[in-house]
C-alpha positions as CSV (number, residue, x, y, z in Angstrom):
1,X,49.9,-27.2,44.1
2,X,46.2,-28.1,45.1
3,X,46.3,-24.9,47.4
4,X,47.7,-22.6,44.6
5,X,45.4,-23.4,42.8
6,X,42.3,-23.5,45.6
7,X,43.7,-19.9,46.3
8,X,43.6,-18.7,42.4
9,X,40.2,-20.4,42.4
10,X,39.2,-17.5,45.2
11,X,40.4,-14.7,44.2
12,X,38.9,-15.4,40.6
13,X,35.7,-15.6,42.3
14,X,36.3,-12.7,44.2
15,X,37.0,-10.6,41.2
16,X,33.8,-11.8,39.9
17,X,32.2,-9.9,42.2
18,X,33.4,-6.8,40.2
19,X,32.9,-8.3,36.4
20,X,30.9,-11.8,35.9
21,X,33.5,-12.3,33.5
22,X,36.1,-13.4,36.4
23,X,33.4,-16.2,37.3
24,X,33.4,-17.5,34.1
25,X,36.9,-18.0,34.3
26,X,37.2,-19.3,37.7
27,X,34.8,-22.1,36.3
28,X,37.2,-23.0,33.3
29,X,40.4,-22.7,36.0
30,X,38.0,-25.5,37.6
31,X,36.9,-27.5,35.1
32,X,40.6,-27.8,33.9
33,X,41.9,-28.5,37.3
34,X,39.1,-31.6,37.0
35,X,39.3,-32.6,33.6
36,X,43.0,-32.4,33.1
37,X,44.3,-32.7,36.4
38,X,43.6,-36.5,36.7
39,X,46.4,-38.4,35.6
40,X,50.1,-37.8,35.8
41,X,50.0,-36.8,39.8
42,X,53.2,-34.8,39.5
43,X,55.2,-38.0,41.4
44,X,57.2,-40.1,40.0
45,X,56.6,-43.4,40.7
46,X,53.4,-43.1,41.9
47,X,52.6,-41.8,37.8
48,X,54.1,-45.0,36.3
49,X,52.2,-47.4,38.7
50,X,48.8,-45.7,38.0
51,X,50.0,-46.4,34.3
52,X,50.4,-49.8,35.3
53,X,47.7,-51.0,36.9
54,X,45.5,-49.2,34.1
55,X,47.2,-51.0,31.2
56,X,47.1,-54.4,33.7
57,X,43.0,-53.5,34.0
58,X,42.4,-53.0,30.4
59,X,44.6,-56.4,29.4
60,X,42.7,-58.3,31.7
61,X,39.2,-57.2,30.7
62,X,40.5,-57.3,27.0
63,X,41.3,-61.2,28.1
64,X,38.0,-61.7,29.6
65,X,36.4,-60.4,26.4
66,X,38.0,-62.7,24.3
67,X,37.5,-65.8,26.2
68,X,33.8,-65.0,26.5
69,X,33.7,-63.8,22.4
70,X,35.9,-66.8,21.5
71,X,32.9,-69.5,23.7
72,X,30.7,-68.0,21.8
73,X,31.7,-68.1,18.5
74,X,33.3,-71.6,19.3
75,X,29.4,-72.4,19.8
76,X,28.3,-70.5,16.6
77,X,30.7,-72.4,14.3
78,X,29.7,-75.9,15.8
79,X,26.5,-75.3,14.8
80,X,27.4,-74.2,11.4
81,X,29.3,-77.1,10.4
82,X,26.9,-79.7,11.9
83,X,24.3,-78.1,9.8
84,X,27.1,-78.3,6.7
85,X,27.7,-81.4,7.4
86,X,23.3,-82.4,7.6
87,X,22.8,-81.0,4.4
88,X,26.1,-82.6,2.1
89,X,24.5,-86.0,3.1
């Protein structure tokens, strides 16, 4: 697939030679190839592990967030009902 496309990639910038035009799309058939290109690799169980260890990724920095966030406020709400607790008496 990659040489398919490497080889449409050439003769688009061949024909640019002849029309700028052909450059221009030789750059979008590149761009897409870059921008769309990463993700689903065409295999099938290589696909489903990149999936995976993505979601895996996200879930543990999501947990790492939330431990840190939930310290934090923990801290915050301490303080808040000490200072509740100063000013009832």
């Amino acid at each position: 697939m990659i040489i398919l496309l490497l080889v449409l990639v050439l003769v688009l910038f061949g024909f640019g030679f002849v029309n700028p035009i052909w450059w221009m799309a030789a750059a979008v058939v590149v761009y897409g190839a870059f921008h769309y290109g990463r993700g689903d690799g065409g295999a099938g169980g290589r696909g489903g592990y990149s999936d995976y260890r993505e979601y895996r990724d996200r879930r543990d920095r999501q947990d790492r967030w939330d431990r840190r966030y939930s310290r934090q406020r923990r801290g915050r709400w301490g303080r808040q009902d000490r200072r509740d607790d100063e000013h009832q008496v």
